[in-house]
C-alpha positions, -999 to +999 in steps of 0.1 A: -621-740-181-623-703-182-646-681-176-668-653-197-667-620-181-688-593-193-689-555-185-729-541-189-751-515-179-782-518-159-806-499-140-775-493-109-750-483-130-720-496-148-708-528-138-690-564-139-698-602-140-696-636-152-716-657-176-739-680-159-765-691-184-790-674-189-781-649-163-749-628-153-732-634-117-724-598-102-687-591-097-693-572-063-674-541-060-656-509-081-636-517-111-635-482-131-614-501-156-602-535-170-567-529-160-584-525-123-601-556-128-572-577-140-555-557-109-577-575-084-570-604-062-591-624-087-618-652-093-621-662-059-632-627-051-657-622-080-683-646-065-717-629-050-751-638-043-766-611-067-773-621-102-796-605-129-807-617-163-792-609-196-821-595-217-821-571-188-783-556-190-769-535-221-734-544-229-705-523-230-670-528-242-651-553-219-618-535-229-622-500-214-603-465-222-578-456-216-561-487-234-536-490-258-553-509-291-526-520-315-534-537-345-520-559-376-528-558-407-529-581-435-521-611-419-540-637-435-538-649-469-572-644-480-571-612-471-542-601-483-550-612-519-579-595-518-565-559-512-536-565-540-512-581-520-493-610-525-508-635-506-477-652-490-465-641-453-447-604-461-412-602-449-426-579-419-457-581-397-476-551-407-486-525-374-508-497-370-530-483-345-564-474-330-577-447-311-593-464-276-623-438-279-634-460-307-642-483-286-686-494-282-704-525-272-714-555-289-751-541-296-746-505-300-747-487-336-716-484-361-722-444-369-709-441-402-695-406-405-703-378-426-686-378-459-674-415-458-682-437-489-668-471-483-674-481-451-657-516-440-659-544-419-638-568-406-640-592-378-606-600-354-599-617-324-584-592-299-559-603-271-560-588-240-526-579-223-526-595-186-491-581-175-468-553-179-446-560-215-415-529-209-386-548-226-380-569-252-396-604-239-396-638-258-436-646-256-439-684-268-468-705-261-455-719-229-452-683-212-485-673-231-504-672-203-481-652-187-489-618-206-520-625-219-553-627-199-580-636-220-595-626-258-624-607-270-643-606-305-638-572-322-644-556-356-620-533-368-644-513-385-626-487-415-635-459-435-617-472-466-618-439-487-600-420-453-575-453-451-563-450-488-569-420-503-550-398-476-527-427-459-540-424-427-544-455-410-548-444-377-578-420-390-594-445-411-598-468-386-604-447-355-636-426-358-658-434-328-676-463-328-657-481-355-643-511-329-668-528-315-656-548-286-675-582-268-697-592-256-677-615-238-642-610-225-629-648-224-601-649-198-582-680-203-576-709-172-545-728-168-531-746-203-554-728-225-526-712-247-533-732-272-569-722-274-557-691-297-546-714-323-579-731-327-605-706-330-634-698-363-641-666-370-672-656-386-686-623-400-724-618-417-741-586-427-776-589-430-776-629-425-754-632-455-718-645-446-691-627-453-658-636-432-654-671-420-617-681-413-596-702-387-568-683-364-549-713-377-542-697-406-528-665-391-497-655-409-481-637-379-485-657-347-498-643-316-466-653-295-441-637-327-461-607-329-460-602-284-422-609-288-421-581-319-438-555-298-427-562-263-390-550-281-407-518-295-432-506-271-446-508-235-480-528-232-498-525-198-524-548-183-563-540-203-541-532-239-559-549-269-541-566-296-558-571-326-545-599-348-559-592-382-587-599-404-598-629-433-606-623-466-641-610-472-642-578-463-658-549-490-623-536-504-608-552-529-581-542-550-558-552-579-518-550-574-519-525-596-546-503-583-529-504-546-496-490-565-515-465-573-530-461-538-497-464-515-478-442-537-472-407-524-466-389-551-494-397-571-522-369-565-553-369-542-578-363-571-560-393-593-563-416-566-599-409-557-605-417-592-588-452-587-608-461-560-640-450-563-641-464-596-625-492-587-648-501-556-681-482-568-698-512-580-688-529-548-723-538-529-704-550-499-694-515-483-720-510-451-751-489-457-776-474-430-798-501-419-772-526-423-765-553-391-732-564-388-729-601-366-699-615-354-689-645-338-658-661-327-656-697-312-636-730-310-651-756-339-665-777-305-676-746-290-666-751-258-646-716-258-672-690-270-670-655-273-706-643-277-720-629-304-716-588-321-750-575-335-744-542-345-766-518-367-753-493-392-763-454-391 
């Protein structure tokens, strides 16, 4: 069984434990980052005496800057259909990125920025890189374990209007706050690889569900989408994969109106008035006030990820 590690704040500072209950087991000693976590000689040296209660701590990101956060897109069906494309697996595993400062914890507010109209949601479980990936590698889910070290609950929160209208993935999706990371950082035990296959995902806003999936039906597999990156990029120890989000999110699009949308040489002002008047009656996109809960878990529940409450502003 693995174990829940959490990274929180409390009257002495910053600092790192385990799940125990009701309560949260001090890891004794300095870990600045996850990396320097992962780095340490491990569980046998995360055991204390101290403990302190979990109504007591506020939680911060497990996954800590810097850290590389590299993210799919479109990778379930549902999803896909949704924002006008076809729904079958593409013929390449869509990639883009996110910038680590917008990274927050699993209770603080989504800031919605100034000037953004359509403001998304969309829930994602997040792997965490345990060792160095610098060449191509085949990852399969017998060396799983190998280069990942656990997984975290995250919502890939997007400014859709920024996303589509100027292109800009990486800007869409990166203003600070917008990735909510946690509360729990699972990190897997010995022939748990499977556990990645077998997880629900769920997504409310305002008690009303909105996302609620199995990675099951993930288009791209964990282990393809390591062995695709590991031959483009270097991951370190502390990186976060995303692995994309179910249908139920605000946007939604015809095929048509995404031609439009993805096509560079149609103008700003003639998109704008695709989208806005495509989504404007849309009820779904986050307002002030709104909360945003997430939850990621095996069906039996014995793997459990916390739970994301995060307020709108």
């Amino acid at each position: 069984m693995g174990i829940q590690v959490v990274r929180f704040r409390d009257s002495y500072g910053i600092r790192w434990g385990t799940v125990a209950g009701d309560e949260i087991q001090v890891i004794p000693g300095s870990y600045p980052t996850l990396a320097d976590l992962l780095a340490s000689r491990g569980r046998a040296t995360w055991s204390g005496d101290e403990t302190v209660k979990r109504t007591d701590v506020n939680w911060l990101s497990p996954v800590t800057a810097p850290a590389r956060i590299v993210c799919q897109g479109a990778n379930y069906s549902s999803h896909r259909a949704e924002a006008g494309f076809e729904p079958q697996r593409p013929d390449f595993n869509l990639i883009f990125m996110k910038a680590d400062s917008s990274l927050t914890g699993a209770e603080n507010d989504i800031v919605r920025p100034e000037g953004v109209r359509l403001l998304d949601y969309e829930v994602e479980v997040g792997l965490v890189i345990k060792s160095p990936l610098t060449e191509r590698t085949v990852v399969t889910e017998e060396n799983f374990l190998d280069y990942v070290a656990g997984i975290v609950i995250a919502n890939d929160v997007s400014a859709r209007d920024v996303q589509l209208l100027e292109g800009q993935w990486l800007k869409g999706k990166s203003f600070r706050t917008f990735c909510p990371t946690g509360p729990y950082l699972y990190l897997f035990d010995e022939g748990e690889a499977s556990v990645i296959h077998n997880l629900e995902l769920k997504l409310s806003v305002n008690g009303e569900l909105r996302q609620s999936a199995h990675t099951s039906q993930l288009l791209f597999k964990p282990e393809e989408t390591l062995t695709e990156l590991s031959g483009v990029m270097d991951l370190a120890p502390g990186d976060l994969i995303l692995t994309g989000t179910p249908g139920g999110v605000a946007l939604n699009l015809k095929p048509d109106e995404l031609s439009i949308l993805s096509n560079s040489t149609v103008a700003y002002s003639e998109k704008e008035g695709v989208l806005l008047s495509s989504q404007s009656k849309r009820t779904q996109y986050l307002s002030a006030g709104d909360e945003v809960v997430c939850e990621v878990k095996t069906p039996d529940g014995r793997v459990d990820l916390g739970v994301q409450r995060n307020r709108v502003v």
